[in-house]
N, C-alpha and C positions, 0 to 999 in steps of 0.2 A: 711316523715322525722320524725325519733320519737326521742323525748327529754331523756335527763339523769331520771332515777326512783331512782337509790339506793341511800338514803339519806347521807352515810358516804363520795360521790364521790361529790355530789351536793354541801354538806358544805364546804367540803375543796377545790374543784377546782373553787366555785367559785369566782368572781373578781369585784366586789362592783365599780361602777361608778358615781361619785355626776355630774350630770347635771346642766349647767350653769343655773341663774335665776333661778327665782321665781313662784311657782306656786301658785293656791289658785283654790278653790271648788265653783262653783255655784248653782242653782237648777233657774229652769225656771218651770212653773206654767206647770198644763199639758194642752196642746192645745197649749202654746206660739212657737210664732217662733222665734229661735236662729237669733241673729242677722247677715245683711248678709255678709259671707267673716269669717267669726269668725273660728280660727282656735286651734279646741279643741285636747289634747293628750288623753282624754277619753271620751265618751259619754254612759250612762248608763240610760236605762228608767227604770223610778218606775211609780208606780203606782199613788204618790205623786208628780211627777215630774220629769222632766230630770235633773239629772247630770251633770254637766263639769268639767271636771280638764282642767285649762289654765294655759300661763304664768298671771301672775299679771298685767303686763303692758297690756295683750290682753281685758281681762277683765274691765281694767279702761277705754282703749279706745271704750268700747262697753258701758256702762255706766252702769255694771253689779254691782251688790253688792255681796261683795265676801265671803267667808271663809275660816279657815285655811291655812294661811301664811304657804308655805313648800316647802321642798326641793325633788328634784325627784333623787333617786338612782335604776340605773339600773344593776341588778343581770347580769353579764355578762356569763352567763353557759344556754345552751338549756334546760331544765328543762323539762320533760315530766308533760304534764296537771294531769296526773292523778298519778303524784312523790305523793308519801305519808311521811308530816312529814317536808316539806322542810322551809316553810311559817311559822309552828308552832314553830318550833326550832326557825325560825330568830327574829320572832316577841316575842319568850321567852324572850331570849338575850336583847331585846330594853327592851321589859315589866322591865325585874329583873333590869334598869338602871334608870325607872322613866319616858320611851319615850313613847309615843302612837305615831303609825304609822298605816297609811292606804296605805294594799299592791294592787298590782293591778295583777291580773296574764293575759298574754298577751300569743301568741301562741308559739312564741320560749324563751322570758324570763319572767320574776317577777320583776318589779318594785315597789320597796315605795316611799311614799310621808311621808316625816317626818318633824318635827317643824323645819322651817326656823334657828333660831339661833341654832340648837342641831344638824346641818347635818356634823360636820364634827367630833361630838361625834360619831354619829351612823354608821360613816366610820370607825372608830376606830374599832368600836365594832364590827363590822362584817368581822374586815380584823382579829381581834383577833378572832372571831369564825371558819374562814377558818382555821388557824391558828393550833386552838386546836383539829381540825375537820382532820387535816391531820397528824397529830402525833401518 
């Protein structure tokens, strides 16, 4: 199954989802074990340590110390892995508005994690990039 590539179809078709709750970033030590049952939306090894993106609430009930309070918006268009340009465009858009945002790219979509109180600026803004993107 191959994803959307041409950047001018990506931008404009696609359809920005703000996900209920709260997420937030952890890192566990390397060697540690994830707590048991803990139910993470990303897991990423570094070298530094493992990764999590969770809800907030999973994380406080695990006794995790957390970071980055955000909100999860999912890119709702199939996006080919190797779409050139698509990530860079949206994360311009937040950039030129003052947001930082951490995108995640997954196998059929791209989701962001952007600052908890500015998520429903960064909907704005990307329903305005579809928007301009299809004119």
């Amino acid at each position: 199954m191959t994803g959307e590539t041409d950047l001018k179809k990506l931008l404009a078709a696609m359809t920005p989802q703000l996900l209920p709750g709260v997420y937030v970033f952890v890192t566990l030590a390397p060697g540690a074990a994830q707590p048991e049952g803990l139910d993470s939306v990303m897991i990423f090894r570094e070298r530094e340590g493992l990764t999590l993106i969770l809800t907030e609430d999973a994380a406080r009930a695990a006794g995790l110390a957390a970071s980055f309070r955000c909100r999860m918006i999912t890119l709702n268009i199939h996006s080919s892995l190797d779409a050139v340009g698509f990530l860079a465009a949206i994360t311009a858009r937040l950039a030129a508005a003052g947001m930082g945002v951490n995108p995640v790219s997954a196998f059929y979509h791209d989701h962001l994690f952007v600052p908890a109180g500015r998520a429903e600026e960064a909907m704005e803004l990307l329903r305005q990039l579809a928007k301009d993107s299809a004119g």
